[in-house]
C-alpha positions in Angstrom: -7.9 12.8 15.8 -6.4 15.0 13.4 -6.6 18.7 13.2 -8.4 20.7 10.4 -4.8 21.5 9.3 -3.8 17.9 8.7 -7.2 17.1 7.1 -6.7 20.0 4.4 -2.9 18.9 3.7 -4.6 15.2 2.8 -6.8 16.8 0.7 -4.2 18.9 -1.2 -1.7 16.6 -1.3 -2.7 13.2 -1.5 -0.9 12.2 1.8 -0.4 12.4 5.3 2.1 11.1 7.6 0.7 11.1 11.4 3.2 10.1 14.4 2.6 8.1 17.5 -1.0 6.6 16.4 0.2 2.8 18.0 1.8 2.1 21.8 5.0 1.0 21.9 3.1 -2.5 23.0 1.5 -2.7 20.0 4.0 -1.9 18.0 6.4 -4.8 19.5 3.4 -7.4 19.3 3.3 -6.6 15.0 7.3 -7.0 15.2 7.0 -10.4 17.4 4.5 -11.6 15.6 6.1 -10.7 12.0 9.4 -12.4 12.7 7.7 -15.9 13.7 6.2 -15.4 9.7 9.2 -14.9 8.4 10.9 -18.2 10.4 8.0 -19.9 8.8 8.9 -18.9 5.3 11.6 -20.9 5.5 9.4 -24.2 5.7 8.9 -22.9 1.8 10.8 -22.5 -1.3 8.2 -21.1 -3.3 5.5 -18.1 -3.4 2.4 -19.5 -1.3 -0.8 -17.7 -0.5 0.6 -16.9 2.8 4.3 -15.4 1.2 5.9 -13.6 -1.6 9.4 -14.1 -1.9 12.4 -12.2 -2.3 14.5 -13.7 -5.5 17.7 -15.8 -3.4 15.3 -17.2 -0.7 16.0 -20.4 1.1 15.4 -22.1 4.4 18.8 -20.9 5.4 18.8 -17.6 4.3 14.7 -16.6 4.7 13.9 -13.0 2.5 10.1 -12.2 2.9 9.0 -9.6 0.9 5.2 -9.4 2.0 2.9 -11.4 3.8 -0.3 -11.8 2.0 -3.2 -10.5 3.4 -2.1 -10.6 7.0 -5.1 -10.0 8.5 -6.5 -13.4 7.9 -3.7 -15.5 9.4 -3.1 -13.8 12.8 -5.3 -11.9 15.1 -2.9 -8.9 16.0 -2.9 -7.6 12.2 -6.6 -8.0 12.7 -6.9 -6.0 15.6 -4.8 -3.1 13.9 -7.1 -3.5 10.9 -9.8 -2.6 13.4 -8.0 -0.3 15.5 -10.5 2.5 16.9 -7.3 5.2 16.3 -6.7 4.4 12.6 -10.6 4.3 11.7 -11.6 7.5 13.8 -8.4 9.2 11.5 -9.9 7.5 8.1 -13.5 8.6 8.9 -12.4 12.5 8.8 -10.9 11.9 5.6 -13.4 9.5 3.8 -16.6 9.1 6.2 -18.2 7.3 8.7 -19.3 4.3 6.9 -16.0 2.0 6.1 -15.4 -0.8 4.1 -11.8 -2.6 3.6 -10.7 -3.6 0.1 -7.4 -5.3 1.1 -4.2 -5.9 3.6 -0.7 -6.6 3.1 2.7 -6.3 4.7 5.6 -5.1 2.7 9.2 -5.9 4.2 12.0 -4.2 3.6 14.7 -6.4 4.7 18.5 -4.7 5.0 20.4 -4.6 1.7 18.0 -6.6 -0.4 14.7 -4.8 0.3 12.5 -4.9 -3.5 11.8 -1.6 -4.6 8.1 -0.7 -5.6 7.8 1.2 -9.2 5.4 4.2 -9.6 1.7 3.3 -9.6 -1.4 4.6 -8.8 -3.8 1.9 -6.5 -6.3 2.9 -8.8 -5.0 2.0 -11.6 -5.5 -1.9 -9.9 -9.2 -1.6 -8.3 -11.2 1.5 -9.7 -14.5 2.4 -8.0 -17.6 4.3 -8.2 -16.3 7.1 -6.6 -12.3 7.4 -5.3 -13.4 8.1 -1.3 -10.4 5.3 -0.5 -7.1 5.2 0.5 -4.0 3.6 1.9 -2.6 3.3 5.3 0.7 1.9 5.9 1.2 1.3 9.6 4.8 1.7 10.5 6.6 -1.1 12.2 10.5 -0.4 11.7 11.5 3.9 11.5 10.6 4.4 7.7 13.6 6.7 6.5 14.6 7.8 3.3 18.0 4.9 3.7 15.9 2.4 4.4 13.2 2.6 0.9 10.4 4.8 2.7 7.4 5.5 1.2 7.5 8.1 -2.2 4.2 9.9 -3.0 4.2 13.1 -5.8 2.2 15.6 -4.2 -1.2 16.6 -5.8 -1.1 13.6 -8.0 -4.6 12.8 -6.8 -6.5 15.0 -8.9 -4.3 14.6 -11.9 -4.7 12.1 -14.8 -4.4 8.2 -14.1 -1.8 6.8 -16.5 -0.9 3.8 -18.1 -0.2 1.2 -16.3 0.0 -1.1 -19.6 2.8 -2.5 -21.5 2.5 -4.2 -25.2 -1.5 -3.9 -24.2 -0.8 -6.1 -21.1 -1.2 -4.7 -17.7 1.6 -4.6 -15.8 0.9 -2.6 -12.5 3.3 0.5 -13.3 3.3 3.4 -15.0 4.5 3.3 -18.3 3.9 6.9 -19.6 6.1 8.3 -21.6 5.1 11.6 -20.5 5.4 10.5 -16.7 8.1 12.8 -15.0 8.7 11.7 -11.5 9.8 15.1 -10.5 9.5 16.9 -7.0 8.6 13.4 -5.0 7.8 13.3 -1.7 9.4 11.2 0.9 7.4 10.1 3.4 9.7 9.7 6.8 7.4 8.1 9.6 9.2 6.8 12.9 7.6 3.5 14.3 4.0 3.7 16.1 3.1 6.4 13.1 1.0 6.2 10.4 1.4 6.5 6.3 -1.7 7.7 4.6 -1.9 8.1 0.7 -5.2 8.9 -1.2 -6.1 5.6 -3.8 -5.3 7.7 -7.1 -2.0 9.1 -5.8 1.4 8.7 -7.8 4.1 6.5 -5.1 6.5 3.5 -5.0 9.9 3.6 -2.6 13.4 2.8 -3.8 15.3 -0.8 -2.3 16.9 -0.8 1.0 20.1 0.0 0.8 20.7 0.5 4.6 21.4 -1.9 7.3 17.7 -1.7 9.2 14.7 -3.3 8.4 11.4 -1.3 6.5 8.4 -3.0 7.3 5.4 -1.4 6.8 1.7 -2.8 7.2 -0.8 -1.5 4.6 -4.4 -1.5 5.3 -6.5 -0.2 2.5 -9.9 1.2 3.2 -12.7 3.0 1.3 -15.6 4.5 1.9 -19.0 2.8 2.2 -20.4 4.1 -0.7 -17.6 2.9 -2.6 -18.7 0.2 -5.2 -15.6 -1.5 -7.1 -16.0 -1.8 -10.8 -15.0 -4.9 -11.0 -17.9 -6.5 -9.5 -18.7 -7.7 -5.8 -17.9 -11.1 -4.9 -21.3 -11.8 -3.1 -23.7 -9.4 -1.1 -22.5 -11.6 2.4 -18.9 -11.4 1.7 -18.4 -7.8 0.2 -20.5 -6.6 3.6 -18.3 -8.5 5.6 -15.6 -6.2 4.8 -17.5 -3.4 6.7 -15.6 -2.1 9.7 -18.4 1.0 10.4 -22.0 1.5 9.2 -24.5 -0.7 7.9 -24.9 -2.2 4.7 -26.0 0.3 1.4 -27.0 -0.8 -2.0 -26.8 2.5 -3.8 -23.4 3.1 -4.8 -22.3 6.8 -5.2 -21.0 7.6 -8.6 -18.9 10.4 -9.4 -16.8 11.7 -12.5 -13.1 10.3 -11.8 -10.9 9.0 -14.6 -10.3 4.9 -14.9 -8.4 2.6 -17.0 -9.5 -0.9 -16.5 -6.7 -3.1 -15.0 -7.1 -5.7 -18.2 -6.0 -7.6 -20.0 -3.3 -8.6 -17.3 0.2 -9.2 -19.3 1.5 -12.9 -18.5 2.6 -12.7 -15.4 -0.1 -12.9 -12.4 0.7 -12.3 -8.8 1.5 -9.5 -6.7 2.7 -6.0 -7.6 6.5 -7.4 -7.5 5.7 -10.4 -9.6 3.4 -8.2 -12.1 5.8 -5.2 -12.2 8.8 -7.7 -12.6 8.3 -7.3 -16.5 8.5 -3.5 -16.6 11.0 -2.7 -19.8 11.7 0.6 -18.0 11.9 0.3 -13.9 12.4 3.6 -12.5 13.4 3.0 -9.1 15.2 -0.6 -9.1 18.4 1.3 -8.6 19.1 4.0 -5.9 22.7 6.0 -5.9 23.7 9.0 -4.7 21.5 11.6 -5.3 17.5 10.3 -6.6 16.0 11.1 -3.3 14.6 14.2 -2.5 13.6 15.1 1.4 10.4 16.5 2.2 
């Protein structure tokens, strides 16, 4: 559980790193089981609903740079979905009552690792109140060499920028006013946790070290938390509930959205959507960018 301390920091800041939530066990069973993806990959040559690939892939040469919602095609991502540790650490920071929204797996891989431009996760699915968040489940030490996790600190009760370009949406900030100054890094050693609030500022540079990054987000959100999108169906959107019971009254409060539409012509996920930004901030890292906590 985490201390009042760590709870007030999240609050402030926007993010948490916590250390030693997963065994060593566990941890080897998501590595295990991630490699024997990625030997799969290379059965494909295109993105599938299962994959999203690295540009230069090929059944020789396999580059995975996320597994699509994990969670659904093997039962240990499952089981950390639902791991007692990570929901009793969520329910001091957004409730008792928790729904998921989403699950991914981000990879890293040595030398060729995509980076991820600023964003805010709200800028892609605003709610009726922002009681949601991120958290990235370390696999692989997640170092500053290696493309770790960026947040700006405080950017959680600031304004939510533009994520459009040329009226399309394109899944990264596009601000001219956007300064990416005083960044975080987030530098979690495997079995630890990432946590980032869902209106925080963050993306990670490429990996320009020779160890893997691969980091397991699990996004949840409180109860109460209605997207404004819409619900899928009342069965499916309460089968996302990990805790509590079912609610149909939504709790609204004043946060700022911009609605993720129109989409610009690329669909996809946030590398394929982001893959047309004019002005990518952190597709090169040299000597200097990265600032240590």
């Amino acid at each position: 559980m985490l201390s009042q301390q760590q709870i007030d920091c999240y609050h402030e800041n926007g993010y948490l790193s916590v250390e030693n939530v997963l065994s060593d066990e566990e941890i080897s069973d998501l590595r295990r089981v991630t490699d024997e993806f990625v030997e799969k990959s290379c059965e494909v040559t295109e993105h599938t609903n299962i994959f999203d690939l690295e540009p230069g892939h090929s059944p020789e040469s396999p580059r995975v740079r996320r597994i699509k919602s994990p969670a659904l095609h093997h039962t240990v991502y499952d089981q950390t979905l639902r791991h007692d540790r990570i929901l009793n650490i969520v329910s001091q920071l957004i409730g008792p009552g928790i729904r998921y929204n989403g699950h991914k797996l981000n990879m890293k891989y040595p030398q060729f690792g995509s980076p991820v431009e600023w964003h805010q996760d709200w800028a892609f699915y605003p709610h009726t109140n922002d009681d949601l968040l991120a958290v990235g489940v370390v696999i692989d030490d997640m170092t500053v060499e290696n493309g770790c996790l960026m947040v700006m600190p405080g950017s959680h009760t600031g304004p939510i920028y533009d994520h459009h370009q040329n009226g399309g949406f394109i899944g990264a900030v596009t601000d001219r006013n956007f300064k990416p100054d005083n960044a975080a890094n987030v530098e979690v050693k495997a079995g630890g946790i990432s946590i980032h609030h869902v209106r925080a500022l963050h993306g990670s540079y490429p990996n320009t070290s020779s160890k893997p990054r691969r980091l397991l987000l699990l996004q949840y959100c409180a109860i109460d938390a209605w997207p404004l999108s819409g619900v899928p169906n009342w069965d499916t959107f309460n089968s996302y509930i990990l805790r509590g019971e079912p609610i149909n009254e939504p709790r609204m409060v004043a946060a700022p959205v911009r609605m993720p539409l129109p989409y610009a012509e690329r669909r996809g996920s946030i590398y394929e959507v982001q893959s047309l930004l004019d002005n990518p901030l952190l597709a090169k890292k040299t000597e200097g960018q990265s600032l240590r906590v």
